[in-house]
N, C-alpha and C positions, 0 to 999 in steps of 0.2 A: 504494500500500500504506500508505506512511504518513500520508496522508489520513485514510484509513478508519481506522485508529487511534486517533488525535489523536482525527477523532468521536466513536468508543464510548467512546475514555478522558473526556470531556466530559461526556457525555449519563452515562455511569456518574458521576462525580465530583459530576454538577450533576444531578441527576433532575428537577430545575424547571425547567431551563433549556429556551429553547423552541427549536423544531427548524427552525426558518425559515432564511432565507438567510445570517442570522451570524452562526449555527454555521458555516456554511458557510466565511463567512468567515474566521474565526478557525483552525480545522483545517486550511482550503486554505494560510494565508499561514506556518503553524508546519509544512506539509508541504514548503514550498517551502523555507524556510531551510533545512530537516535534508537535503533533494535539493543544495541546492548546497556544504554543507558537504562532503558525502562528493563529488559531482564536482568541486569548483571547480580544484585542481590541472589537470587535465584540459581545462579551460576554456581555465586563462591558456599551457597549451603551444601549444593550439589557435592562439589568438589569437597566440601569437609568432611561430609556424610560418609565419602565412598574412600577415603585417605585421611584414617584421623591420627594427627599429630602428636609425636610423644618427642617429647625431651630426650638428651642422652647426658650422661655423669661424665663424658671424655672430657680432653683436656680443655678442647678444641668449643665445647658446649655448642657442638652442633645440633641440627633437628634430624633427629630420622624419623622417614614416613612409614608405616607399617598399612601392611592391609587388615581392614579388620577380619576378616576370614584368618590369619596366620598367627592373629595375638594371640590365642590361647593356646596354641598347637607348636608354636617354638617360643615360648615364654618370653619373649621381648617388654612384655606390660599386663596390667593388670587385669584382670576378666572385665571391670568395668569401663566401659566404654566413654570419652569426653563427651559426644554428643547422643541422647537418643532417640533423636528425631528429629525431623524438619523444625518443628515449633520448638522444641529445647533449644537447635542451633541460632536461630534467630534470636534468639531472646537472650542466651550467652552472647552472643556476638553483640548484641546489643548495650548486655552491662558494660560490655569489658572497654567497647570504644564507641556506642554510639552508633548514628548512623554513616559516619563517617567509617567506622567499621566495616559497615554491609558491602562498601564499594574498595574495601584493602584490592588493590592490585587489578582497579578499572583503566589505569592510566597503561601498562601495556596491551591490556584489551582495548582500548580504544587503537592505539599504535599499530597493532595487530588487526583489526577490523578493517579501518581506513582503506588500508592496501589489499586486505584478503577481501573482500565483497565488493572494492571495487575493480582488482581484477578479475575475479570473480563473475562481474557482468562485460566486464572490458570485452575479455576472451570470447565467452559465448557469445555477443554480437558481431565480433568481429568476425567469428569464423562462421556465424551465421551470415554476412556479406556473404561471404565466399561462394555457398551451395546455389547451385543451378537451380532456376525458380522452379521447375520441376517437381525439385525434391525439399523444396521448402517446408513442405507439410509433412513429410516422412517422421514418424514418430521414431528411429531410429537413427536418426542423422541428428535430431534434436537431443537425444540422448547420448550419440556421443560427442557433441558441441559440449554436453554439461558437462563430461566426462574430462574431457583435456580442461575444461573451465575452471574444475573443482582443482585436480590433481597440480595444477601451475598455479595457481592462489595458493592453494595450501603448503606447494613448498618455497616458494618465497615468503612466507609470511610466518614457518611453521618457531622460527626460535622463540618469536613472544612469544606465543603459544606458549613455550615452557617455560619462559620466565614469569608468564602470569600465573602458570599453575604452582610454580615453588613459592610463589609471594603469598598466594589464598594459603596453603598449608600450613606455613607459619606461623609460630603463640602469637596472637599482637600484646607482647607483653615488653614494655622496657627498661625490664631489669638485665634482659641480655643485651648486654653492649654488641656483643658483635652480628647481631638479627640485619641483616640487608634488609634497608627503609626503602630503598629508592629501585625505579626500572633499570637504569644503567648501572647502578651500582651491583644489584642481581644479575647481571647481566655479566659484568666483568667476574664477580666471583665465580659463576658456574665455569665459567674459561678457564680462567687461573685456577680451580680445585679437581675440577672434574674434567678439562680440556672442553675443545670447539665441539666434538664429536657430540657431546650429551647434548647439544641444542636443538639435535636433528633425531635423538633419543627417541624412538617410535614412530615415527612419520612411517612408515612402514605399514602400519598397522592402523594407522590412524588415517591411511590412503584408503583402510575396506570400509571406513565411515563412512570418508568425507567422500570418495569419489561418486561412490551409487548415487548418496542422499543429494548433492547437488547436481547431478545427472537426473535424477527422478523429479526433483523441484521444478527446474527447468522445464522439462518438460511436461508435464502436469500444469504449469503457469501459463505456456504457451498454447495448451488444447486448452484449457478452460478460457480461456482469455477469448478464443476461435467460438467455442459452443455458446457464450455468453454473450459474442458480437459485441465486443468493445472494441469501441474508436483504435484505428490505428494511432500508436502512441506520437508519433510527430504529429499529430491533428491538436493544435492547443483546443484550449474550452473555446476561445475568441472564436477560432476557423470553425471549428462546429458549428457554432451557433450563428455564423454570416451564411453558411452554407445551408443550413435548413432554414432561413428567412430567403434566401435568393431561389429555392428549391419551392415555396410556396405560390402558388397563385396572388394575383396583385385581386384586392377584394373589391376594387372596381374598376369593370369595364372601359377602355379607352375608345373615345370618343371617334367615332371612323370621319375620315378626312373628307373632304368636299370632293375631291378624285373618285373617292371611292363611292359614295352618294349619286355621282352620276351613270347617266344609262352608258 
């Protein structure tokens, strides 16, 4: 929805601006930020829920993350669990910092979003140009437009990805001095501790997500879009609306010429 906003508010704002792939880009990467602002809460419970964080006694007072499926089965912590449930997590997260809390580690999620959804839409327009009109409707060339669309956003864009998920993990507590505050600062530690390689740490497996689910998006957006006959997207609301007033009959009769009056 707010894709297609962003566009018309563009294309109305800028009527020169050309309608190629970015626009695309541009509307896709400012749809994707205003999408994780309203879910990102949602995000970081997710993420605590399914990786809840335990302390370690090393020297170094680093975090290790455990799965909670292996806490009780290799004794790393204790049977009871930090969070137990969506509304406990919100509500801990809540005491501990606020609502400022709720958004710990929205700043490379947005960094990360910008570039992933708007390449994301870049790609599949773009290679959407490409296809012989023919096959423009082929439910399968749409699918793999989504395909390469997903797979090249998500690996250009995949390190925030993991530096937003070490930052949600995190106690927000700051009695550790050494807890990484900041996106760049996360950022340089995983380098320097763990090397370059952990930034790309699952992209692998995170390709059986993301590639179907933006391949099936895609597609599904563009047959619904067809079955529901909505306005071709370069059509502003303006051009619609001159177009079915010029499309209307004029509701009175012009008056015939004296030419035409005679025999």
């Amino acid at each position: 929805m707010t894709y297609e906003e962003y566009r018309r508010w563009i294309i109305s704002g800028f009527p020169d601006i050309g309608r190629g792939p970015v626009l695309d880009l541009v509307a896709g990467s400012f749809a994707g930020g205003t999408a994780v602002l309203f879910t990102y809460p949602l995000d970081l419970v997710r993420t605590k829920l399914a990786y809840q964080a335990i302390p370690t006694n090393d020297f170094n007072r680093t975090m290790q993350v455990v799965e909670p499926s292996k806490i009780s089965a290799k004794g790393h912590a204790p049977s009871e669990l930090v969070y137990k449930g969506i509304r406990d997590c919100f509500s801990k997260i809540h005491k501990e910092a606020g609502i400022r809390g709720l958004y710990r580690g929205v700043a490379p999620s947005l960094y990360g979003i910008f570039p992933y959804a708007g390449l994301k839409f870049y790609f599949y327009e773009e290679m959407k140009s490409h296809v012989p009109a023919n096959h423009k409707k082929d439910i399968t060339v749409k699918l793999v437009c989504g395909s390469v669309a997903g797979l090249l956003g998500q690996t250009f864009t995949y390190p925030l990805d993991v530096v937003r998920r070490q930052m949600q993990v995190q106690r927000l507590s700051t009695s550790n001095s050494s807890a990484m505050r900041g996106t760049l600062e996360t950022l340089v530690t995983i380098v320097q501790t763990q090397g370059w390689k952990q930034l790309f740490s699952g992209l692998s497996i995170n390709y059986l997500k993301v590639v179907p689910s933006v391949a099936i998006g895609f597609t599904v957006y563009d047959v619904m879009k067809a079955f529901l006959q909505v306005p071709p997207r370069d059509e502003t609301p303006v051009e619609i609306a001159n177009g079915r007033r010029n499309s209307q009959p004029s509701p009175l009769p012009s008056s015939p010429s004296l030419s035409q009056t005679q025999p």
